[in-house]
Structures are given as structure tokens and as C-alpha cells.
N, C-alpha and C positions, 0 to 999 in steps of 0.2 A: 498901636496900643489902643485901649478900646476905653474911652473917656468916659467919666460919671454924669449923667446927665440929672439937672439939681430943678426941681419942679417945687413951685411954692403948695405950700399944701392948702387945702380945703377949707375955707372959710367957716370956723366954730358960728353956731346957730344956739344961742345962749338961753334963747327963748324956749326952755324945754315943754312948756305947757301947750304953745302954739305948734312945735313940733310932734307931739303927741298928739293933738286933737287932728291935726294934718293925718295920720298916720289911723285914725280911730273911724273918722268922718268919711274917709275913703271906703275902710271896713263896712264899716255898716250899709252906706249907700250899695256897695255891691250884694247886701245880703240883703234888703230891700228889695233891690231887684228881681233876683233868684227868689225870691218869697212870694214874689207878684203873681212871675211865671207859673209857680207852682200851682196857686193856691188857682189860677187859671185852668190849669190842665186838670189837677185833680177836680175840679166842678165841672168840668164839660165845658164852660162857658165860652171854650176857642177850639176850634179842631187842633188834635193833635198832628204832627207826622212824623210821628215814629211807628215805625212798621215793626209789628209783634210779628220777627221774624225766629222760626222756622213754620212758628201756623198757618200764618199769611205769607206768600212767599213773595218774593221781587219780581216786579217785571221790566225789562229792559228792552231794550230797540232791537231790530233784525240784525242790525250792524254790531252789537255786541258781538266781541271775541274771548269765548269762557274757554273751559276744557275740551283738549285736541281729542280726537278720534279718526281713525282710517276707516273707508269705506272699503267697502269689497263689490267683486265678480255676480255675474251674473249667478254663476257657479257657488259665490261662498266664499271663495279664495280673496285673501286679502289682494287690492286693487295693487299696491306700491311695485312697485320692478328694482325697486333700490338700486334708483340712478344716482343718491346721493344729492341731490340740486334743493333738498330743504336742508339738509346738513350743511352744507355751503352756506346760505344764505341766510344761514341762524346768527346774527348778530352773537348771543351768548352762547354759540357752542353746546347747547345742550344737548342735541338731538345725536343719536349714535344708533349705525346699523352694521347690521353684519350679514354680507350679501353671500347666499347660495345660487347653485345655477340651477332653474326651475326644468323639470325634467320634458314641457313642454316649450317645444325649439321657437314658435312665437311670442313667450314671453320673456324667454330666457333667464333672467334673472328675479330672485323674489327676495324679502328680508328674511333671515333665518334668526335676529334678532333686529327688535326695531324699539328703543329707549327713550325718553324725554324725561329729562332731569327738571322735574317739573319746578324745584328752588331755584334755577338759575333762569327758566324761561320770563320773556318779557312779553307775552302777549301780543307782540309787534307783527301778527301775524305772514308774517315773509315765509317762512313754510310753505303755507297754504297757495301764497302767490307763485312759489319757484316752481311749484308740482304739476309738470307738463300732462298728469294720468290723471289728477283730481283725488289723489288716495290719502292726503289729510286735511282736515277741515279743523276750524275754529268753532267749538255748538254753543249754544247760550247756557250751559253748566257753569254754575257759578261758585260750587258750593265745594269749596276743596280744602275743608278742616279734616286734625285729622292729627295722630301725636308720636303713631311709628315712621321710624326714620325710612324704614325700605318701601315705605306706600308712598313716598314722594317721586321714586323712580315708576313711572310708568311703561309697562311692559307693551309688548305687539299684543299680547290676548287680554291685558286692559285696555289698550287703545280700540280693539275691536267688538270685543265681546262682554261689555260690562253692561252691568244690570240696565242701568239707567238709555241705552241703546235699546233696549226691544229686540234682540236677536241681530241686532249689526245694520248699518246702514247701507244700501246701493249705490253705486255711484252713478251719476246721470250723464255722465260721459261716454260716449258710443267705444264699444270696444277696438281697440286698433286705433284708434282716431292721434291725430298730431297734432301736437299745439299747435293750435291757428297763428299764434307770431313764430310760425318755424315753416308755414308751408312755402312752397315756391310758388310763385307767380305761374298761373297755369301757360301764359303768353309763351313759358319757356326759356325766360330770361331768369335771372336771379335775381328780380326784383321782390321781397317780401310781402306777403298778403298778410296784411292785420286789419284790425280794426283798430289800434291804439292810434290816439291824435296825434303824438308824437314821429310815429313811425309809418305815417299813410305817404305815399310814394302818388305827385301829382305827373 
């Protein structure tokens, strides 16, 4: 049975005028403050930084990871073989493809749809890291306002072909080529050739 626990109450403060001026004195000093700043900024007299953004726009490090986009082929053809390995490796699950079989026998497989539910995504770029072809990247796009609900799902022909791309990006990865931590040791053994510090074989 679940007992009343009896707490002495709150010390009354009788002194209503000291309690007030406590309560008034605080007010004002912080509008003081805010009055300082202002009267600062609006004269010039300190630089500002706030960035009169959309005019002036943001600039960020190379390492910035904005909105996702797929490179393409030599050809044009989206680069992805929809092995699935960034769908995997999506922490939030947001990424969703739906694999056709590409009518040429070397590529075999391509997205017939390719999605990012771009509310659930974390920017944690692991996508980009699981993709043994290089076909989706993290770009410094930062700017993803925006008030219809279906422009949050990102399609294969916005991930590829959107304005803000220039006609679609290349990818600089030689065609055919195998991730470098997948090839075999050419010695013949099964030893893995990488470069990762973790996984160098002395």
C-alpha cells in the first residue's frame, strides 16, 4: 500500500516589497542588457554576425554532409547497381530501393526506384561509406525548406537530376573497379589489400 509522503512547506517571505524589487531588478538588468546590444548593433559600432541569409549565403567546410545525390556512368546511366549496402547501413532506415535487372549482363542490377525519406534521415553519412560503386554522395546543399509533404521523399530523378546538380554529377570511380577493402591479396592468398589502419595485414 503506497504511503503519503508529508513534506514541510515552503518558507512564506513576508517581505513583499523586497520580494518584488528581487523580481523587478532582475527584469530590468536583463533589458539593460538587450538595450546595450541593440543600440550596438543598430550603430555599427561592433560587427555584427548574423548572416543576411538567403542573400549572403553560408559557407561551410568540405567535410560538410548536406543533401544526398547519386552520380552517374560514363554513359548517363545512374552509377547505383542496387546492392542494397547503404539501405543496410542506414542507421534510420530511410533509404528504400527497388532493384530491376539491367538489361546489360555487366551491370546487372540498377534501381528501378531509389527513395530517401529525407525527415527520418541523420546526415550520419554511412550511405556514402557502405557504397562499394561511389553512386551516392553527401554535397554541401544545405538548403532544404520546403512545406509539401511528398517533397520530403526524395526520388532517383531528384537524387540525380535536380536543378541545383548541373546536368548530374560523374563519378570518379573507374568503371568495374572493386572496393579496394574487398580485393584479394594478389600474392594469391586470402589475405585483404586495403589501406584502412585497422585492417592492414603485417
Amino acid at each position: 500500500m503506497a504511503g503519503v509522503i508529508k513534506v514541510a512547506r515552503p518558507p512564506e517571505d513576508k517581505n513583499l516589497f523586497q520580494l518584488a524589487y528581487g523580481y523587478f531588478s532582475t527584469i530590468l538588468s536583463g533589458m539593460a542588457k538587450t538595450g546595450a546590444i541593440f543600440w550596438v548593433q543598430i550603430t555599427g559600432k561592433e560587427k555584427s554576425n548574423t548572416l543576411e541569409w538567403p542573400e549572403q549565403p553560408a559557407t561551410y567546410s568540405d567535410r560538410f554532409k548536406g543533401k544526398h545525390f547519386l552520380t552517374r556512368r560514363d554513359d548517363g546511366q545512374v552509377r547505383c547497381t542496387a546492392c542494397f549496402l547503404c539501405a543496410t547501413a542506414c542507421p534510420a532506415q530511410c533509404i528504400h530501393i527497388v532493384a530491376g535487372q539491367h538489361p546489360t549482363n555487366e551491370i546487372e542490377k540498377f534501381p528501378l526506384r531509389f527513395e530517401i525519406d529525407i525527415l527520418r534521415c541523420v546526415f550520419c553519412g554511412f550511405c556514402e561509406e557502405a557504397c562499394p560503386v561511389d553512386a551516392i554522395r553527401l554535397g554541401p546543399e544545405y538548403v532544404m525548406a520546403g512545406q509539401a509533404g511528398e517533397k520530403w521523399v526524395y526520388t532517383k530523378d531528384y537524387l540525380a537530376d535536380r536543378q541545383e546538380l548541373v546536368g548530374g554529377v560523374t563519378s570518379v570511380k573507374i568503371e568495374n573497379e572493386k572496393h579496394f577493402t574487398t580485393d584479394h591479396n594478389p600474392h594469391g592468398n586470402d589475405l585483404i589489400a586495403t589501406d584502412a589502419p585497422h585492417m592492414r595485414h603485417h
